[in-house]
Each structure stands twice: as structure tokens, then as C-alpha cells.
PDB file of N, CA, C and O in Angstrom:
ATOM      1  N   UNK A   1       0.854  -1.168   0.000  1.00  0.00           N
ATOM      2  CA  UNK A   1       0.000   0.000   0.000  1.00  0.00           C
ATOM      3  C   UNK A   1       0.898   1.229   0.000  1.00  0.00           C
ATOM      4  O   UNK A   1       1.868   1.402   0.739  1.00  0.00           O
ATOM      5  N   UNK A   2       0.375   2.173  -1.063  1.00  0.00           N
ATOM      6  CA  UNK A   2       1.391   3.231  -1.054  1.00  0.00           C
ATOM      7  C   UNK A   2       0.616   4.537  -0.235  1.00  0.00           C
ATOM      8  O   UNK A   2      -0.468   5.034  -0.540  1.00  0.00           O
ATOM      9  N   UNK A   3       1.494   4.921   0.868  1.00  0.00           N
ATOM     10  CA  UNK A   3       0.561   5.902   1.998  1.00  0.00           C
ATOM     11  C   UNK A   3       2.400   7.050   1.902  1.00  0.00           C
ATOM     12  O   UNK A   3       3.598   6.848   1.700  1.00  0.00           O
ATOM     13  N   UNK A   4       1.235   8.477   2.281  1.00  0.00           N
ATOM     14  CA  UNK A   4       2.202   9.275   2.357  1.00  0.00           C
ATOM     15  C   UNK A   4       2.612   9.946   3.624  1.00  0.00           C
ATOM     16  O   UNK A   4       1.692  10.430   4.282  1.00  0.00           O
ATOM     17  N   UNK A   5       3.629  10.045   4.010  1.00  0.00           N
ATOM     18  CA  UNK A   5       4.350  10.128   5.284  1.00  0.00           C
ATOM     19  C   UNK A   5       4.213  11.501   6.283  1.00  0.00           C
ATOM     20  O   UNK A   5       5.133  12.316   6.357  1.00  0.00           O
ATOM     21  N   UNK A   6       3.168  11.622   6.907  1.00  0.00           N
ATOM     22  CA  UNK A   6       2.958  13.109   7.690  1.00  0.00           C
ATOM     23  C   UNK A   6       3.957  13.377   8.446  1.00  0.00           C
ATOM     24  O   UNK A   6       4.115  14.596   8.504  1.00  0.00           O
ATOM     25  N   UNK A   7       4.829  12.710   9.153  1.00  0.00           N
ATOM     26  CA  UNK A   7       5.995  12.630   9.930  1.00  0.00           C
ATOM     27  C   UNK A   7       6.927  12.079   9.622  1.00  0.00           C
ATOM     28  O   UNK A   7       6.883  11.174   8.788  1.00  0.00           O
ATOM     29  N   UNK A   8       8.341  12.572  10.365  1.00  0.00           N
ATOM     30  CA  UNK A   8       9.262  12.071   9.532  1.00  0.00           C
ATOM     31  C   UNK A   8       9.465  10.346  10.116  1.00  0.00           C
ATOM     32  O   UNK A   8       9.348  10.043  11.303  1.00  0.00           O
ATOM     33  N   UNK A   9       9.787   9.347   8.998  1.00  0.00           N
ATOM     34  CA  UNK A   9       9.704   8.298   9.472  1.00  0.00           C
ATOM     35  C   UNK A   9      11.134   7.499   9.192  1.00  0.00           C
ATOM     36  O   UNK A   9      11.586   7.509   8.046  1.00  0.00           O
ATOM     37  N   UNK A  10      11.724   6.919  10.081  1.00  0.00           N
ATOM     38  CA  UNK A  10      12.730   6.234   9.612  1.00  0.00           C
ATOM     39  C   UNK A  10      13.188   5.020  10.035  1.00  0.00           C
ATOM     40  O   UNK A  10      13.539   4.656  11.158  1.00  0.00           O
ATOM     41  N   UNK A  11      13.114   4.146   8.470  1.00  0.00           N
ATOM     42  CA  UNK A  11      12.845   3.356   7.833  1.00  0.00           C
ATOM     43  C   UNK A  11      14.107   2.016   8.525  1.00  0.00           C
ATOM     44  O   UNK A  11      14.652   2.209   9.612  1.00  0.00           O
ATOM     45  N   UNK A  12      14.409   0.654   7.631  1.00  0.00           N
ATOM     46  CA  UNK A  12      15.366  -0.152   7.799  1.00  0.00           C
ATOM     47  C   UNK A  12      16.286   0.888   6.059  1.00  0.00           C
ATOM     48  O   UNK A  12      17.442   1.300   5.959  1.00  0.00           O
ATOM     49  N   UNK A  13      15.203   0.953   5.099  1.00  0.00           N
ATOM     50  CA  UNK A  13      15.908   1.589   3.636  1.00  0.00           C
ATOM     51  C   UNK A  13      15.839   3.017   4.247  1.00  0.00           C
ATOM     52  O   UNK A  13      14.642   3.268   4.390  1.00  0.00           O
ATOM     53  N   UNK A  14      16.486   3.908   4.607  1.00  0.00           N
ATOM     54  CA  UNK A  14      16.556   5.396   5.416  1.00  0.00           C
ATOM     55  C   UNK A  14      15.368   5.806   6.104  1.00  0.00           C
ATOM     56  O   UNK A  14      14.519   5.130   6.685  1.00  0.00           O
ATOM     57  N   UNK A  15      15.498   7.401   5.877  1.00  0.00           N
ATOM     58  CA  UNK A  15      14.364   8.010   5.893  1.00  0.00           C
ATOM     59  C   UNK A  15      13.501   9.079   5.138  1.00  0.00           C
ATOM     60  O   UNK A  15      13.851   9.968   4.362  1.00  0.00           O
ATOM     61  N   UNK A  16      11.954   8.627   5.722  1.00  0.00           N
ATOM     62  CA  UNK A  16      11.170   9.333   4.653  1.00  0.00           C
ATOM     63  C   UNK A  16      10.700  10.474   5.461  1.00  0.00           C
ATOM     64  O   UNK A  16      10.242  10.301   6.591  1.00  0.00           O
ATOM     65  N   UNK A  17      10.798  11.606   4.926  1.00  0.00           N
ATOM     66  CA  UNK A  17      10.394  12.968   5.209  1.00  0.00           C
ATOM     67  C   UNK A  17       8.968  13.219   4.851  1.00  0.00           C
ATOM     68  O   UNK A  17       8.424  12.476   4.035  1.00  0.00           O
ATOM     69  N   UNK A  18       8.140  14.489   5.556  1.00  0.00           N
ATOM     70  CA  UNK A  18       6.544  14.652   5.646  1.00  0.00           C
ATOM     71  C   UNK A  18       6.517  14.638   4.178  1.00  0.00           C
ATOM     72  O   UNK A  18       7.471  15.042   3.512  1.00  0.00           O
ATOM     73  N   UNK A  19       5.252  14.097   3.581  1.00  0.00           N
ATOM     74  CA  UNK A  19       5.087  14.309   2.050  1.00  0.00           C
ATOM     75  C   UNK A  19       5.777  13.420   1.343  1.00  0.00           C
ATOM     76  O   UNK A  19       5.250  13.318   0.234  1.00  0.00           O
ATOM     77  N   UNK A  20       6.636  12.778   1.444  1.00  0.00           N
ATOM     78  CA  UNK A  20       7.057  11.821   0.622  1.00  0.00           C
ATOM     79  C   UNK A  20       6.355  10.844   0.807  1.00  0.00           C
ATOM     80  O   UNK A  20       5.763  10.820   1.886  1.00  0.00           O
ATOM     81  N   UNK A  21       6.186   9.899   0.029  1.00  0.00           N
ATOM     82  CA  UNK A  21       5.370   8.334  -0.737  1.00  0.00           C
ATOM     83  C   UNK A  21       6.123   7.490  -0.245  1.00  0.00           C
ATOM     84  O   UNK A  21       7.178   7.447  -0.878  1.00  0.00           O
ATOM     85  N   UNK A  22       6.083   6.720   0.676  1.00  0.00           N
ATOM     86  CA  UNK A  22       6.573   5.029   0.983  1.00  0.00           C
ATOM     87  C   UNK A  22       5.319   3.619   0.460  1.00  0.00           C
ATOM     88  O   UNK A  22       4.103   3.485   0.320  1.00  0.00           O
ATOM     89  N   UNK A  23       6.220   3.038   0.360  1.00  0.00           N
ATOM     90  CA  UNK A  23       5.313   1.799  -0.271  1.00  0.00           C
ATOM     91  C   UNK A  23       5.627   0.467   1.540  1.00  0.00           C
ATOM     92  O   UNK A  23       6.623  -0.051   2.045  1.00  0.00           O
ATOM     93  N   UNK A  24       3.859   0.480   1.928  1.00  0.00           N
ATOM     94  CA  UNK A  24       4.207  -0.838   3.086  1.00  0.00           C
ATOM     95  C   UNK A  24       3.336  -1.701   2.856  1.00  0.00           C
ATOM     96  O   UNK A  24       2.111  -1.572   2.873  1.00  0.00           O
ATOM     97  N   UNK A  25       4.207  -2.951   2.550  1.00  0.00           N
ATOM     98  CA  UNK A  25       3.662  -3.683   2.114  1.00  0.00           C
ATOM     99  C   UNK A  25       2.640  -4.378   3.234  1.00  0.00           C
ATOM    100  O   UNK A  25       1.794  -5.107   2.718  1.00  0.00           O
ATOM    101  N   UNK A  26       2.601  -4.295   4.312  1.00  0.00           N
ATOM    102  CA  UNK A  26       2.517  -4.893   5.289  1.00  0.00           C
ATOM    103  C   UNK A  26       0.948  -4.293   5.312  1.00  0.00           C
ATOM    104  O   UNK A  26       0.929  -3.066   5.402  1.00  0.00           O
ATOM    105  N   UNK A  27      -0.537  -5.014   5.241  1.00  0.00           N
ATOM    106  CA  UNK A  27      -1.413  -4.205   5.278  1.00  0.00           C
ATOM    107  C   UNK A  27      -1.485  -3.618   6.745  1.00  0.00           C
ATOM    108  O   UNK A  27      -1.714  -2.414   6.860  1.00  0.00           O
ATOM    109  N   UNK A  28      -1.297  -4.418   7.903  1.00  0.00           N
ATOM    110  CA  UNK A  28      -1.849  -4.029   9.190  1.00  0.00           C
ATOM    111  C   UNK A  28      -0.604  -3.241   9.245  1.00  0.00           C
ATOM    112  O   UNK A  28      -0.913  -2.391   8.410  1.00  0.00           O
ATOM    113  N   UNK A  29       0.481  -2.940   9.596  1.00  0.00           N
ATOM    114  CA  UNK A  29       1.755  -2.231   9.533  1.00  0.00           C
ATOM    115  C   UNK A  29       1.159  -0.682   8.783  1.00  0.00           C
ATOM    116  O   UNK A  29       1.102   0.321   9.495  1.00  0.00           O
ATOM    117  N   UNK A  30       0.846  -0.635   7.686  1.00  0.00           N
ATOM    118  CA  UNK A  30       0.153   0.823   6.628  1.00  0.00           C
ATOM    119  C   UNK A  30      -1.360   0.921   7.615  1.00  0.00           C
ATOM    120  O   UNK A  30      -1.961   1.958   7.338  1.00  0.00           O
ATOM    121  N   UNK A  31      -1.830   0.365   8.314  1.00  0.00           N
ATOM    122  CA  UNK A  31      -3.244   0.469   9.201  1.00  0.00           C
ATOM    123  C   UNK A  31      -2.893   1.273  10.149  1.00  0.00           C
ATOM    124  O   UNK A  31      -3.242   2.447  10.274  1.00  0.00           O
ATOM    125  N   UNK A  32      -1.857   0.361  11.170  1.00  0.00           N
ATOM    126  CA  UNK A  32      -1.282   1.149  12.103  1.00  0.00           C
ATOM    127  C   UNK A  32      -0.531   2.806  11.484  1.00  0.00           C
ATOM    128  O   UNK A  32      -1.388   3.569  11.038  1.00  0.00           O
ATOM    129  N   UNK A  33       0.231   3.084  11.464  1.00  0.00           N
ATOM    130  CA  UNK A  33       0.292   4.242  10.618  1.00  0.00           C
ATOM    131  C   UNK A  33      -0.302   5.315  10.604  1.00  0.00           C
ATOM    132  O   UNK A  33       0.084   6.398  11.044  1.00  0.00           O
ATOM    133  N   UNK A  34      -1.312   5.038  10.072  1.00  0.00           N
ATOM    134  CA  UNK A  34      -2.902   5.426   9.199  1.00  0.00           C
ATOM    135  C   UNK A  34      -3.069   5.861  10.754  1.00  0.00           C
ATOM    136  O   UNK A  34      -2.719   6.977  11.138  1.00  0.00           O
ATOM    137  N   UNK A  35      -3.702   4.769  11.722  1.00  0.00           N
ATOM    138  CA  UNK A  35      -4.270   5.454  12.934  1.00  0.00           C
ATOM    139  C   UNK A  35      -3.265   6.169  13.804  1.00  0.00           C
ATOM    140  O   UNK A  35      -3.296   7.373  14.059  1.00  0.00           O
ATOM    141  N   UNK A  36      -2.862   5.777  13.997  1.00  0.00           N
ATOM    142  CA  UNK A  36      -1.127   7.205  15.133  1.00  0.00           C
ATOM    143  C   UNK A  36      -1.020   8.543  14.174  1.00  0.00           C
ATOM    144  O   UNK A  36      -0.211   9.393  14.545  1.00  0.00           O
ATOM    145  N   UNK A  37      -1.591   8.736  13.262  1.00  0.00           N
ATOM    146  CA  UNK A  37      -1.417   9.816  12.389  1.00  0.00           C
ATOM    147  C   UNK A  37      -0.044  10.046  11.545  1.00  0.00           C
ATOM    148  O   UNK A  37       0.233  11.105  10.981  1.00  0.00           O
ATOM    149  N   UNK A  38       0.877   8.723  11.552  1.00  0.00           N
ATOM    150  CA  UNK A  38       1.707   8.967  11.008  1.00  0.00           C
ATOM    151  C   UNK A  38       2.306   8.998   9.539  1.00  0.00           C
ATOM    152  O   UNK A  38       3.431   9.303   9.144  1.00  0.00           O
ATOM    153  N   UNK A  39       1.102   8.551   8.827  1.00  0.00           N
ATOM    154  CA  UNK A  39       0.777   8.244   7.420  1.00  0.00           C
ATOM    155  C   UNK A  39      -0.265   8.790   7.219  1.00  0.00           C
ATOM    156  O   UNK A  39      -0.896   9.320   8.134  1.00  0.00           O
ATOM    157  N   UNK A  40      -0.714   8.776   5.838  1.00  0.00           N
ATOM    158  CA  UNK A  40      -1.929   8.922   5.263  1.00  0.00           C
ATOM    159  C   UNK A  40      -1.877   8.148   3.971  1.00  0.00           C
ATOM    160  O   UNK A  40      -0.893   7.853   3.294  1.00  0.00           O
ATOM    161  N   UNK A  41      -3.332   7.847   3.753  1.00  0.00           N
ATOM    162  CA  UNK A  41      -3.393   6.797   2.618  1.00  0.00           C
ATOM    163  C   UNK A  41      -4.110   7.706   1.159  1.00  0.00           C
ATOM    164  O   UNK A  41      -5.294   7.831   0.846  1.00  0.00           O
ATOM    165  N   UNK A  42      -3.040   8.157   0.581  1.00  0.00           N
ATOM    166  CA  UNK A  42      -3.366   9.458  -0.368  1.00  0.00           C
ATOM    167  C   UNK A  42      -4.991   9.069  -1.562  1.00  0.00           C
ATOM    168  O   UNK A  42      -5.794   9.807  -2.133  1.00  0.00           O
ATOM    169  N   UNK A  43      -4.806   7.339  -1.459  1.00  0.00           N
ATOM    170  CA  UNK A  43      -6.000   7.254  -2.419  1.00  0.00           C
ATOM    171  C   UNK A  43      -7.429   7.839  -1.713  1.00  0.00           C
ATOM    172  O   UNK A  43      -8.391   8.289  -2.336  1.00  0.00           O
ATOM    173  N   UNK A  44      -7.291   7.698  -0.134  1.00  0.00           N
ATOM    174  CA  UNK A  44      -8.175   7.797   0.764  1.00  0.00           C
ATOM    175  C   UNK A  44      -8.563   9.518   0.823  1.00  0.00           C
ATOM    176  O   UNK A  44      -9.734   9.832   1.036  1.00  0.00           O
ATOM    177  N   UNK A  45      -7.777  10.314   0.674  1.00  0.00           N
ATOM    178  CA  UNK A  45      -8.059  11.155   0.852  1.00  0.00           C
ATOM    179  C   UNK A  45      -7.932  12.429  -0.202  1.00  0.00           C
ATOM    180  O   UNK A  45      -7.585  13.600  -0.049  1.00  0.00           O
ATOM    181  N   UNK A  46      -8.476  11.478  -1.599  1.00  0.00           N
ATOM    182  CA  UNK A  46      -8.072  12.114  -3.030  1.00  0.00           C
ATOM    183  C   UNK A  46      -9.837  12.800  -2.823  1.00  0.00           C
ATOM    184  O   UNK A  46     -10.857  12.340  -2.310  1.00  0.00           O
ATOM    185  N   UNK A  47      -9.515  14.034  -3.483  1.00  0.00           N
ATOM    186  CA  UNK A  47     -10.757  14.843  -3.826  1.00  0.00           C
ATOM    187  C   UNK A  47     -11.954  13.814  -4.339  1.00  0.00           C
ATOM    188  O   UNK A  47     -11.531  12.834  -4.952  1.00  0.00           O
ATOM    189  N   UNK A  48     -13.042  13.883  -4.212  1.00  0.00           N
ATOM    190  CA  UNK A  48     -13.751  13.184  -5.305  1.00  0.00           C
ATOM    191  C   UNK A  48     -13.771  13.742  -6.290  1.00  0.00           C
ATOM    192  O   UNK A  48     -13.507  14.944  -6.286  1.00  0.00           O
ATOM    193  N   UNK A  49     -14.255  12.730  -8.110  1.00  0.00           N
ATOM    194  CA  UNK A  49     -14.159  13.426  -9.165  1.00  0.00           C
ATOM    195  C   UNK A  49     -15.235  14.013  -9.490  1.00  0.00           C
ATOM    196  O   UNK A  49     -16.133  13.175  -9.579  1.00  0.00           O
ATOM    197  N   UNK A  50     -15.570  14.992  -9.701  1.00  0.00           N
ATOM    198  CA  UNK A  50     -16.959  15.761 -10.296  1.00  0.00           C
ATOM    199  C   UNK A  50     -17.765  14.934 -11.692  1.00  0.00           C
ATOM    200  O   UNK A  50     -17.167  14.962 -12.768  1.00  0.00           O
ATOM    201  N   UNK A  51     -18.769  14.403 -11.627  1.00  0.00           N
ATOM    202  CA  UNK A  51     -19.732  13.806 -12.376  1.00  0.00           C
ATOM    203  C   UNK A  51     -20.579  15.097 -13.378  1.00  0.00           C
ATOM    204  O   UNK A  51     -20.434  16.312 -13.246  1.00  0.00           O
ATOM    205  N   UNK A  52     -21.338  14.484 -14.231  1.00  0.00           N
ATOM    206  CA  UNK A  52     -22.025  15.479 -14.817  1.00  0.00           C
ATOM    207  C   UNK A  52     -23.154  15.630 -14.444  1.00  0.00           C
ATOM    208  O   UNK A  52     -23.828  16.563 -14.881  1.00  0.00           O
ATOM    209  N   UNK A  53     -23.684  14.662 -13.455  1.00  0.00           N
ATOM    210  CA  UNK A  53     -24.666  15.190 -12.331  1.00  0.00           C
ATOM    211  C   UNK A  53     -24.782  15.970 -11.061  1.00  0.00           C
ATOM    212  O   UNK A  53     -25.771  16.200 -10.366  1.00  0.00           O
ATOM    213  N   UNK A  54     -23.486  16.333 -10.924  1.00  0.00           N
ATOM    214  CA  UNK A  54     -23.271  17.222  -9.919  1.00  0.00           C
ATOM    215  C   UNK A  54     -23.016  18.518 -10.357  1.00  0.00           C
ATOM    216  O   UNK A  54     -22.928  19.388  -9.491  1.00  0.00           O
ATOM    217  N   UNK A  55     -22.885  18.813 -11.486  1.00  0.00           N
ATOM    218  CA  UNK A  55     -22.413  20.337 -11.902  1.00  0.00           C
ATOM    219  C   UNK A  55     -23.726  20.837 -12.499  1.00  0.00           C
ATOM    220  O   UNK A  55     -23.866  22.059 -12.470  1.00  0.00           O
ATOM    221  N   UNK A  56     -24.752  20.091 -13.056  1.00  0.00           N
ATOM    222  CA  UNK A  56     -25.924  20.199 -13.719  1.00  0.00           C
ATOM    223  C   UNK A  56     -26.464  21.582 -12.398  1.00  0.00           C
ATOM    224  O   UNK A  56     -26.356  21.745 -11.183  1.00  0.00           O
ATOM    225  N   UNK A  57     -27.012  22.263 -13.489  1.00  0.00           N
ATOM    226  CA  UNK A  57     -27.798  23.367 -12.654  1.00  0.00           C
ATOM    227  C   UNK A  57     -29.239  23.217 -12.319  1.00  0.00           C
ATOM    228  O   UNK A  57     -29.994  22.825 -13.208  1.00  0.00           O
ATOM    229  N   UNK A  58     -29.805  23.543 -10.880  1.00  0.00           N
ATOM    230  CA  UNK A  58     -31.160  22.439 -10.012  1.00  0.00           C
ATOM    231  C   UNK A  58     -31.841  23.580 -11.043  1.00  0.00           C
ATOM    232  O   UNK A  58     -31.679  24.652 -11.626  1.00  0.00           O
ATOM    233  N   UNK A  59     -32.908  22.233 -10.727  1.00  0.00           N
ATOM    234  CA  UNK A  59     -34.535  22.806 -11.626  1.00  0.00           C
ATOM    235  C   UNK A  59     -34.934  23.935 -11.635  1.00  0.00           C
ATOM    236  O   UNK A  59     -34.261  24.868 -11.197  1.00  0.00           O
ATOM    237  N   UNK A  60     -35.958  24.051 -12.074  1.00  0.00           N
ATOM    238  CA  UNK A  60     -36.399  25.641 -11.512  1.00  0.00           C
ATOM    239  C   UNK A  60     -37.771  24.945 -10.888  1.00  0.00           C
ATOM    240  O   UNK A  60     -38.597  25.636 -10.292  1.00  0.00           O
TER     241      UNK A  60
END
């Protein structure tokens, strides 16, 4: 799972600084993370995409 690093984290391969992308493979390992606030899981917290039912202008 590729999650991005809110804190600095360091690693057995160095370290990853806030904002940089680590890949853990480990699902519960990227869980933990996730909850201590020390990651974030960037797919998780991607904008949603705008549909063409949501921009449509309401009835009259």
C-alpha cells in the first residue's frame, strides 16, 4: 500500500520525510500508521471526481 508520510519516518531503507510516498507492504503495519497519524493513505483522501450530475444546474 502506497501511503504518504505526515511525519518524519525512519525506515530499515533510510528516511522518509513529511510528504514523501513510501510503499508498506505490510497491510496491518500501513493500518497502524494510518491510525497514530503517522501516514496517510493518499488514495483515501483524493478529492472526489466531479460527475455530470453534480455540476448540472437544479430545476427551476
Amino acid at each position: 500500500m502506497k501511503l504518504t508520510a505526515r511525519i518524519t519516518l525512519h525506515t530499515p531503507k533510510g528516511v522518509v520525510q513529511p510528504g514523501e510516498s513510501i510503499e508498506i507492504k505490510d497491510k496491518d503495519e500501513a493500518a497502524y500508521l494510518i491510525s497514530i497519524g503517522a501516514a496517510a493513505d493518499p488514495a483515501a483522501s483524493a478529492a472526489p471526481v466531479a460527475t455530470d450530475e453534480a455540476v448540472q444546474p437544479p430545476e427551476a
